[in-house]
One Martini backbone bead per residue (centre of mass of N, CA, C, O) as a GRO file, in nm:
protein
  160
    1UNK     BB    1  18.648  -1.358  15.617
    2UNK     BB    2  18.802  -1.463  15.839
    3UNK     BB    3  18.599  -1.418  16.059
    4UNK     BB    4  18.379  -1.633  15.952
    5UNK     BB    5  18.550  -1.868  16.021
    6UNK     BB    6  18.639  -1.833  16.340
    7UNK     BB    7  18.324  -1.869  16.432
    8UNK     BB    8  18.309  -2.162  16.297
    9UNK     BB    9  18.556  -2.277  16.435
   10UNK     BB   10  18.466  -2.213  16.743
   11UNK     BB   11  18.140  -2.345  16.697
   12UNK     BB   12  18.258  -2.661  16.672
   13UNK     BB   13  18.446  -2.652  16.963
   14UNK     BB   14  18.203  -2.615  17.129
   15UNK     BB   15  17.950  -2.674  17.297
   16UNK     BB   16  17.664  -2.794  17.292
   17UNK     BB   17  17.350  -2.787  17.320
   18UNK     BB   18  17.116  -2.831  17.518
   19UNK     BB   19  16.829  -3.091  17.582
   20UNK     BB   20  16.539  -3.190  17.743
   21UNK     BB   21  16.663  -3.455  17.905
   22UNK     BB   22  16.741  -3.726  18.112
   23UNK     BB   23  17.031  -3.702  18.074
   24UNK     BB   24  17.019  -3.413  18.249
   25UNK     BB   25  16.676  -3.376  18.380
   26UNK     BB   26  16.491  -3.598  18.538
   27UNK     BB   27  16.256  -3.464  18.671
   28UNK     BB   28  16.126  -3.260  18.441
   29UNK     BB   29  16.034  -3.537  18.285
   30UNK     BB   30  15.867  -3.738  18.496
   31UNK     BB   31  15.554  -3.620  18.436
   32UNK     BB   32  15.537  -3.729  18.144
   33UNK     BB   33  15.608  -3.973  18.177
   34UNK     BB   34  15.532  -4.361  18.158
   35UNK     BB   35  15.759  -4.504  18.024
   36UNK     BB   36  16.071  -4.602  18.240
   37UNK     BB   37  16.334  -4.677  18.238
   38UNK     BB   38  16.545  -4.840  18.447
   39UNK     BB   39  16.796  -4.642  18.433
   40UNK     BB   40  16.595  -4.426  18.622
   41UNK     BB   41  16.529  -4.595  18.848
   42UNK     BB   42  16.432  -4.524  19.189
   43UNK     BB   43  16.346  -4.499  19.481
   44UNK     BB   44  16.016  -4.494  19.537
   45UNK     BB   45  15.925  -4.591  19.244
   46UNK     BB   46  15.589  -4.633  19.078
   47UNK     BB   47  15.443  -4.892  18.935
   48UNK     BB   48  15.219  -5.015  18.712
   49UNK     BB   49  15.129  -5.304  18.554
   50UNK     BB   50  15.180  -5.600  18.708
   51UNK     BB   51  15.138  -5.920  18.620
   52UNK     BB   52  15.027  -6.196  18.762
   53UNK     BB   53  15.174  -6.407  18.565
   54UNK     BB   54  15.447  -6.272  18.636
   55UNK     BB   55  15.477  -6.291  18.924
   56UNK     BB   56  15.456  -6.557  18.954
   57UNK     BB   57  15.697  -6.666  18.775
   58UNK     BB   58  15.930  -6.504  18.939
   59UNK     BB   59  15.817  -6.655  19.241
   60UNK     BB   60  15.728  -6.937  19.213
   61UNK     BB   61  15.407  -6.894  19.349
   62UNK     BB   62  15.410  -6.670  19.570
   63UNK     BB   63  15.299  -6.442  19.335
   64UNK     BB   64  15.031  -6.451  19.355
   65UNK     BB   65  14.797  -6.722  19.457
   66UNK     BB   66  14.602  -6.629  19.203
   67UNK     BB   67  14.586  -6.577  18.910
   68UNK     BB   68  14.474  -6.354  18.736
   69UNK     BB   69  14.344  -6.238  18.423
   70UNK     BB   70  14.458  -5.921  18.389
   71UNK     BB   71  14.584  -5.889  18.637
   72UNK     BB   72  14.746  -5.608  18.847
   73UNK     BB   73  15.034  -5.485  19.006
   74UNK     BB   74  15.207  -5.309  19.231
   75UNK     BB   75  15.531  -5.127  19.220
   76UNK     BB   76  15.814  -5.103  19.414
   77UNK     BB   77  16.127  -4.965  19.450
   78UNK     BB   78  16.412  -5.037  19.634
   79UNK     BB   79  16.671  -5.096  19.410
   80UNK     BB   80  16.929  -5.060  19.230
   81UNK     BB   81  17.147  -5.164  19.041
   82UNK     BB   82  17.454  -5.201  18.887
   83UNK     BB   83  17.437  -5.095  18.581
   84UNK     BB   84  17.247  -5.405  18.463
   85UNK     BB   85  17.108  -5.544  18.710
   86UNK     BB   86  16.864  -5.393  18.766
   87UNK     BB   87  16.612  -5.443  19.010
   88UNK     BB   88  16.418  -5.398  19.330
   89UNK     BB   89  16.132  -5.509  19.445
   90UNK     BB   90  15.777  -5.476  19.509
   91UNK     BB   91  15.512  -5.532  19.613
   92UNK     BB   92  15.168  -5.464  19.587
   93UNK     BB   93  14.857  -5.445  19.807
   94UNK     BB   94  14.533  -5.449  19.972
   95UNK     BB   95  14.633  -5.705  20.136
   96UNK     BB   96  14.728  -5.774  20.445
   97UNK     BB   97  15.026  -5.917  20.598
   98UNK     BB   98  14.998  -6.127  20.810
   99UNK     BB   99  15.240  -6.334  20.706
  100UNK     BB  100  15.435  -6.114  20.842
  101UNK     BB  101  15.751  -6.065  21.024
  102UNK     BB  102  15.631  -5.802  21.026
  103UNK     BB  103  15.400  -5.630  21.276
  104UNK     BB  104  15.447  -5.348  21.067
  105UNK     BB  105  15.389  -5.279  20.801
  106UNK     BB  106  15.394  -5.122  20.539
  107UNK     BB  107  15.225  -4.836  20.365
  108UNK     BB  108  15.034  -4.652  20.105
  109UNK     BB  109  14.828  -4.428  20.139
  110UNK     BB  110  14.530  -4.274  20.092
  111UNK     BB  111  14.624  -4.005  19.936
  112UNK     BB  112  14.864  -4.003  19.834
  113UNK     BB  113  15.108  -3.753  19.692
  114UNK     BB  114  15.322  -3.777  19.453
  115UNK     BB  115  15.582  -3.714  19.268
  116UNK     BB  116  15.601  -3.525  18.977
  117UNK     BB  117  15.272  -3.576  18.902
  118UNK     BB  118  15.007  -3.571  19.147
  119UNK     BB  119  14.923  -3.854  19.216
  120UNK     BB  120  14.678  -3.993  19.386
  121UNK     BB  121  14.617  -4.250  19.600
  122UNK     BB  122  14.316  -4.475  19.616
  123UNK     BB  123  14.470  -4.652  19.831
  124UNK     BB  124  14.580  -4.911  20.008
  125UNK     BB  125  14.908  -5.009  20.022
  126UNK     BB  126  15.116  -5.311  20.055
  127UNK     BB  127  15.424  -5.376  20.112
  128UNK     BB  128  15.586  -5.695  19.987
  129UNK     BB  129  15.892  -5.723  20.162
  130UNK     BB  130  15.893  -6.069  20.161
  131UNK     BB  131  15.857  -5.997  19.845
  132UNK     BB  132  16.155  -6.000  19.658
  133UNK     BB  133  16.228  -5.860  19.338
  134UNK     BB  134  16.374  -5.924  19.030
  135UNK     BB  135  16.343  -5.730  18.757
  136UNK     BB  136  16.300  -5.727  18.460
  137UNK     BB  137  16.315  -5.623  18.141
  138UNK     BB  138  16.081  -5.724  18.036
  139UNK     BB  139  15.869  -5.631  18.207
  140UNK     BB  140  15.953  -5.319  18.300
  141UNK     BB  141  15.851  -5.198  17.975
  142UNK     BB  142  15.532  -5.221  18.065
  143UNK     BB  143  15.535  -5.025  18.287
  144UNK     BB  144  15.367  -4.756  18.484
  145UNK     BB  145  15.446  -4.472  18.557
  146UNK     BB  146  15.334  -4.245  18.859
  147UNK     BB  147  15.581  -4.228  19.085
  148UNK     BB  148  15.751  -4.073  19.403
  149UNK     BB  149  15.738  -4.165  19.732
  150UNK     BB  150  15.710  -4.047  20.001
  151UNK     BB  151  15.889  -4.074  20.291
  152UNK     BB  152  15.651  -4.015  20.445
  153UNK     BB  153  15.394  -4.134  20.365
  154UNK     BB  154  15.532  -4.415  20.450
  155UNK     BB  155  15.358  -4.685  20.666
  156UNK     BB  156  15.240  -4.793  20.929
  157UNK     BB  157  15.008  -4.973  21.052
  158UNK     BB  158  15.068  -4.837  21.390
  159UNK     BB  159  15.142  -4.534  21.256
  160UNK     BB  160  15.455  -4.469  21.201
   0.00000   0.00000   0.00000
């Protein structure tokens, strides 16, 4: 009898084991992922649906120049936040930046493989990094994980 108490005791007492969730090992369960919280979001994490509506009202009516009801555009992920302070994101767009003050915007080309998920990219995508927004998590619990962009992927307009 003192044994079965002894491993029951001793059962109790050791780690828990565990179950596979972000809070462990948040690569592995990426691929089936569609809403990914803030709190796990990362550089070059590529997201879906950002509202045009959402977008003019966060820029002050710098993006999009015109919203249409029902569009929206994809957001790059530039950098987290500490603690609970957001996110850091670009818009992306298919209308190359002409007025952008660097000679050779960035873009994620089509047909870009994204890593996670396996999904190519349909078109080239222009980061619109001159117009960087602090993503409220109001907008960004809406938005649709694709993927995240290979840092070799992402190209400038002039080739590099």
């Amino acid at each position: 009898m003192a044994k079965k108490y002894r491993k029951k005791k001793e059962a109790f007492w050791s780690e828990p084991k565990t179950t596979l969730t972000a809070d462990h090992d948040l690569d592995t369960v990426l691929g089936s992922v569609v809403n990914l919280p803030m709190r796990w979001w990362r550089k070059n994490f590529l997201f879906f649906g950002a509202r045009d509506d959402d977008l003019f009202s966060i820029t002050f009516g710098i993006f999009p120049a015109v919203p249409i009801p029902d569009k929206s555009h994809p957001v790059i992920c530039a950098r987290r936040f500490p603690n609970t302070g957001g996110v850091k994101v670009y818009p992306c767009s298919t209308q190359k930046p002409w007025k952008s003050k660097k000679k050779s915007p960035r873009y994620i080309p089509e047909g870009c493989r994204l890593l996670h998920t396996g999904v190519e990219t349909d078109r080239n995508s222009y980061l619109l990094e001159m117009i960087p927004i602090r993503l409220p998590s109001s907008v960004a619990y809406r938005l649709r994980f694709r993927g995240e962009v290979p840092e070799d992927c992402i190209q400038t307009a002039d080739g590099h």
